[in-house]
Wavefront OBJ file of the C-alpha trace (Angstrom):
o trace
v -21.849 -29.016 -9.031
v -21.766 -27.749 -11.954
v -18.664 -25.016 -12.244
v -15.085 -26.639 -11.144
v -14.421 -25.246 -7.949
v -11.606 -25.851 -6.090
v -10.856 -25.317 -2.727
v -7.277 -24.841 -1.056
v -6.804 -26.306 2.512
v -3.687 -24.986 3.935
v -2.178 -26.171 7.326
v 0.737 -27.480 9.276
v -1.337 -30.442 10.143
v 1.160 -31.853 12.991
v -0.527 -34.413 13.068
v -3.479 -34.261 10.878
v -6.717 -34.076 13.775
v -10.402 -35.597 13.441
v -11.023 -32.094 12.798
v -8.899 -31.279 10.118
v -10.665 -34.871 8.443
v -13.745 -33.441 9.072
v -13.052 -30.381 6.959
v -11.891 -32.244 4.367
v -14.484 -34.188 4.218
v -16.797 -31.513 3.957
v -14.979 -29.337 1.365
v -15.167 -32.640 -0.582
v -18.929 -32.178 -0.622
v -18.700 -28.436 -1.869
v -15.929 -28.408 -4.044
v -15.126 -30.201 -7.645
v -11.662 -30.421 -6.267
v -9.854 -29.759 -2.718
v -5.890 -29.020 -2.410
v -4.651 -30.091 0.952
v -1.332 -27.704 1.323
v 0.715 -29.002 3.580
v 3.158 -25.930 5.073
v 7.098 -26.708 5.266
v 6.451 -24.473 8.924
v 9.906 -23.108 8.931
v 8.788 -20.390 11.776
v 7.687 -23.005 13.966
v 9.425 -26.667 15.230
v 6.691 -29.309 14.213
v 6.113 -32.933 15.393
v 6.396 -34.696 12.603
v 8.893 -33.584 9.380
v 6.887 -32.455 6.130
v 6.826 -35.750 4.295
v 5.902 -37.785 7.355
v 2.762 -34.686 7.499
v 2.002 -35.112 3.728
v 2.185 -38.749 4.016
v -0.502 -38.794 7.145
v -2.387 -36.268 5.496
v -2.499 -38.590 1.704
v -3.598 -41.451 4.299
v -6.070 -39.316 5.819
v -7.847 -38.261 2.248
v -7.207 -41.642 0.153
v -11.198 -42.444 0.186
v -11.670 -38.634 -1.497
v -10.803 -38.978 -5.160
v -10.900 -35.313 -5.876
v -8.515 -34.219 -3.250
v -4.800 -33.842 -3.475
v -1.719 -32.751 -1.196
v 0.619 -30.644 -2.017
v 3.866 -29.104 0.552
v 4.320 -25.711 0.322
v 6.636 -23.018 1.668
v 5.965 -19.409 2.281
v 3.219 -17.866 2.767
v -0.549 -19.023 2.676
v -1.748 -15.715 0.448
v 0.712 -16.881 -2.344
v -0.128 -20.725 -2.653
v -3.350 -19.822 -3.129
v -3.276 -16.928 -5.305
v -0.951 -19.530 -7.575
v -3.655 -22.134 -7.468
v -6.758 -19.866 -7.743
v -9.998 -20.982 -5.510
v -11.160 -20.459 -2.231
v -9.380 -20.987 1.227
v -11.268 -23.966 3.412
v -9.630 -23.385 6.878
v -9.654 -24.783 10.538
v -8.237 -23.011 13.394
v -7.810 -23.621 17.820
v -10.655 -21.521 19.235
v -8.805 -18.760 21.296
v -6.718 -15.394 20.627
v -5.432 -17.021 17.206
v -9.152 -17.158 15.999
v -9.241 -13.337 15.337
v -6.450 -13.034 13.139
v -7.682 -15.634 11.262
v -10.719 -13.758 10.944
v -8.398 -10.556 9.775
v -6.411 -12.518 7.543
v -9.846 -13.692 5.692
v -10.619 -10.335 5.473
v -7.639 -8.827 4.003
v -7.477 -11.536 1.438
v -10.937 -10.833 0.641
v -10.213 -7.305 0.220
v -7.002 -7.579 -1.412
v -7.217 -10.648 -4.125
v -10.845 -11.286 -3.990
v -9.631 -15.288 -2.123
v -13.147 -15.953 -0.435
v -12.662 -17.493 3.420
v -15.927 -17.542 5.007
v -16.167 -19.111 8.938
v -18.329 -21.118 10.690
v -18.993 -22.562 13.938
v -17.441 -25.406 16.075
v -18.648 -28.477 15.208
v -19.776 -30.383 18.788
v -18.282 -33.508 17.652
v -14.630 -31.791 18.254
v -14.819 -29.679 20.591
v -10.876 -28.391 20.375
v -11.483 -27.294 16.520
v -13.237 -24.195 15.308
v -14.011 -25.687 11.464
v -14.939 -23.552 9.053
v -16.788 -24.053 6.074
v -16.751 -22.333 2.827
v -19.798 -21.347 0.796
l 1 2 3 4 5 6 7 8 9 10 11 12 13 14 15 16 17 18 19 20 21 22 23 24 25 26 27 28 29 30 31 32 33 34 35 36 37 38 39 40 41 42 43 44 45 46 47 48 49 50 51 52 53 54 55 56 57 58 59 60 61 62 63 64 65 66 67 68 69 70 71 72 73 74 75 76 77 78 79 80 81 82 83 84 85 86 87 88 89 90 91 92 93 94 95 96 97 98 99 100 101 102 103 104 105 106 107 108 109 110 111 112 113 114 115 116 117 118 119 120 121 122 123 124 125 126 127 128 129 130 131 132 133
């Protein structure tokens, strides 16, 4: 690689999935350097509090060098925009996946933030993973 990309991987990660490893894993083979963003989820009761999330999520990545995890609160558009990059995402196939998809798009349109999907990986069957190219 030979521009420093980075790549921002926001989520609620409650827990932190085989899936979400996977794309993490993956961005680390793309990107110069990944952001894990770990949301504070005020809209929605989670699992787990936020440092017990960032603190799976830090286990989860320790073998990937160029990643780090970060909490964040507010919305996705802005912690991006404030890192610069492109958005690496994962999302639960269903009626959630299209406004994903028109999410992408608007930020595309709107602050040039590429978010490109892909296809569900076999190997976990409950995540649609996307990959960014």
């Amino acid at each position: 690689m030979s521009l420093d990309v980075l790549a921002v991987y926001p989520g609620t990660f409650d827990p932190i999935t085989l899936g979400h490893e996977d794309v993490i894993r993956r961005a680390c083979q793309l990107f110069d350097r990944v952001i894990v963003g770990v949301a504070a989820a005020h809209h929605k009761r989670t699992l787990f509090s936020l440092p017990e999330r960032i603190e799976m999520v830090r286990e989860a990545a320790q073998c990937y060098p160029q990643v780090t995890v970060e909490p964040f609160d507010g919305l996705v558009r802005d912690f991006v925009v404030g890192r610069g990059g492109v958005i690496t995402h994962s999302c639960k196939i269903g009626l959630k996946t299209g406004m994903q998809v028109y999410i992408c798009q608007r930020l595309q349109i709107e602050l040039n933030i590429q978010c490109i999907f892909g296809y569900m990986l076999g190997k976990y069957p409950r995540q649609l993973t996307v990959q960014v190219f």
